[in-house]
C-alpha positions as CSV (number, residue, x, y, z in Angstrom):
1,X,0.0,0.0,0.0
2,X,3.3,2.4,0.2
3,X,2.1,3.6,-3.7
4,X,-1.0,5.0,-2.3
5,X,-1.8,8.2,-0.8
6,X,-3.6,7.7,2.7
7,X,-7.3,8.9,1.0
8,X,-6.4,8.0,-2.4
9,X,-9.5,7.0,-4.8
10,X,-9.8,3.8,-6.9
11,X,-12.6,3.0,-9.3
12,X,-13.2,-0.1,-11.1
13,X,-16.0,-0.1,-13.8
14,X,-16.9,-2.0,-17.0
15,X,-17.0,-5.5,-16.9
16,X,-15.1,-6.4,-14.2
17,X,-16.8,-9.2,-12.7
18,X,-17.8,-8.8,-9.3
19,X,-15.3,-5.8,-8.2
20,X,-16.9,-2.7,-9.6
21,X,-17.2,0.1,-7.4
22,X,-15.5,3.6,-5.8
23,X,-13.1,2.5,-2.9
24,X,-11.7,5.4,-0.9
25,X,-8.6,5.4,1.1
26,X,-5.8,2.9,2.5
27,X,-8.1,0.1,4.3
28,X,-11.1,0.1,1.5
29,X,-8.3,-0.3,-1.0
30,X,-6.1,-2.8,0.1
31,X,-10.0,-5.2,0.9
32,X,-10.1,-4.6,-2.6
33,X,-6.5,-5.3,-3.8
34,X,-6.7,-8.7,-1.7
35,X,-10.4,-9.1,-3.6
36,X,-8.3,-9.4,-7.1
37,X,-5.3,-11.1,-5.7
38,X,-8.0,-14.2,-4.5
39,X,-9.9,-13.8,-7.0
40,X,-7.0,-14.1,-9.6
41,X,-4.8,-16.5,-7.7
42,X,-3.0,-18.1,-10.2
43,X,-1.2,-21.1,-12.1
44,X,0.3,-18.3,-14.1
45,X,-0.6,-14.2,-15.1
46,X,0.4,-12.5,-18.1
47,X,0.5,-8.5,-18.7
48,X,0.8,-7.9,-22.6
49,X,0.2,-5.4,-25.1
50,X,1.0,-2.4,-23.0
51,X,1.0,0.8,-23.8
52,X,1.6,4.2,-21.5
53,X,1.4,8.0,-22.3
54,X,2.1,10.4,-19.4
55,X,1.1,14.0,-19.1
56,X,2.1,16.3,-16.8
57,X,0.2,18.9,-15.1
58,X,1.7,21.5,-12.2
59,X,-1.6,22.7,-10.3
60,X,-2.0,25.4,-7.9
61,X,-2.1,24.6,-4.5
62,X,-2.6,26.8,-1.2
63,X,0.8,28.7,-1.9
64,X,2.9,26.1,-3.2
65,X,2.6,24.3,-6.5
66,X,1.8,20.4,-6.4
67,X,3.6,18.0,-9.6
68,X,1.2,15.9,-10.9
69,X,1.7,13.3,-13.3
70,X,-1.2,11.6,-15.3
71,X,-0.6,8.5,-16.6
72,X,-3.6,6.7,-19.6
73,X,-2.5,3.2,-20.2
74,X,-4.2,0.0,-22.0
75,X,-3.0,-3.6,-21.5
76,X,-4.1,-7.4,-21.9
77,X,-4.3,-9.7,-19.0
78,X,-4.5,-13.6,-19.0
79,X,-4.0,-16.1,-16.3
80,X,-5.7,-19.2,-15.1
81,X,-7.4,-19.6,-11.9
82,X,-8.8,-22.8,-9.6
83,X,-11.7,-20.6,-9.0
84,X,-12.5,-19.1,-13.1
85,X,-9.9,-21.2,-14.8
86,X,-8.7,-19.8,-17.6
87,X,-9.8,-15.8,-17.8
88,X,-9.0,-12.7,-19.5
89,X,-9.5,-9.3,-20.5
90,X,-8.4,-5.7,-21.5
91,X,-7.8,-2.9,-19.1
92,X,-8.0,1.0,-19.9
93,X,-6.4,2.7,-17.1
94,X,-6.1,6.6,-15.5
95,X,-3.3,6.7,-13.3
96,X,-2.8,10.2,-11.4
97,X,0.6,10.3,-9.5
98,X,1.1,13.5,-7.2
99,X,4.1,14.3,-6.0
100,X,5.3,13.9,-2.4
101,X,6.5,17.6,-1.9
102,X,9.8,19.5,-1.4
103,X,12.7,17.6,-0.3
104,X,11.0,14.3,-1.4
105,X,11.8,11.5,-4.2
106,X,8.3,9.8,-3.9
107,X,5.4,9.8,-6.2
108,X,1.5,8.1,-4.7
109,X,-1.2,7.4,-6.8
110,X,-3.9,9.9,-5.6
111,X,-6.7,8.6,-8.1
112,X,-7.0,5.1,-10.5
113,X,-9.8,4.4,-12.9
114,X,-9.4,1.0,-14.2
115,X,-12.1,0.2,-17.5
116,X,-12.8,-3.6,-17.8
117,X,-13.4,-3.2,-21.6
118,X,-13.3,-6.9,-21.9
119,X,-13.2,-10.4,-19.7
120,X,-13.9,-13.4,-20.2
121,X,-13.6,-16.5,-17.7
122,X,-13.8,-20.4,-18.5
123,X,-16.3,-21.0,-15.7
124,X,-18.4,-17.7,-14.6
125,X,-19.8,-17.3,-11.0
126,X,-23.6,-17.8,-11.0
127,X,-25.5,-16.4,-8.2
């Protein structure tokens, strides 16, 4: 959780089986990462196809300036499960890094929006 700010925003939407929704800060986050992590636990897990593009902004804050980086990225996933068996899909991803301030080398993610444009799973949860 050390690449998250403290009341950093995530949001998962499109067809992300199970897991869409707004999760707010540290605790809601981490429920969430260990949510994907189970849900995804693996024989194997493949990342391919990426593709990044950055853009940085400098906003105004209360007297100092805060570095912010956005970061749009796209990129396959495939892996195979005990619980789905073999699943994949295609993620379109918003990434805002903010810097941690003078006199510091870290960036934290302040905001991620992950799109579930596609996934597929070899056997779906029925409820």
């Amino acid at each position: 959780m050390l690449q998250y700010e403290s009341d950093a925003k995530v949001r998962y939407e499109g067809a992300s089986t199970g897991l869409t929704g707004n999760y707010t800060g540290s605790e809601s986050i981490k429920q969430l990462l260990i949510a994907f992590e189970a849900a995804t636990s693996t024989n194997y897990f493949y990342v391919t196809n990426e593709t990044h593009r950055s853009l940085q902004v400098t906003s105004a804050g209360s007297g100092n300036s805060t570095e912010v980086v956005v970061v749009n990225s796209t990129f396959d996933f495939r892996g195979q499960s005990r619980a789905f068996g073999d699943f994949s899909g295609t993620v379109s991803a918003r990434t805002t890094f903010v810097h941690g301030g003078a006199g510091s080398s870290s960036w934290l993610i302040s905001e991620e929006i992950w799109r579930f444009l596609k996934y597929t799973q070899q056997y779906p949860v029925t409820t």
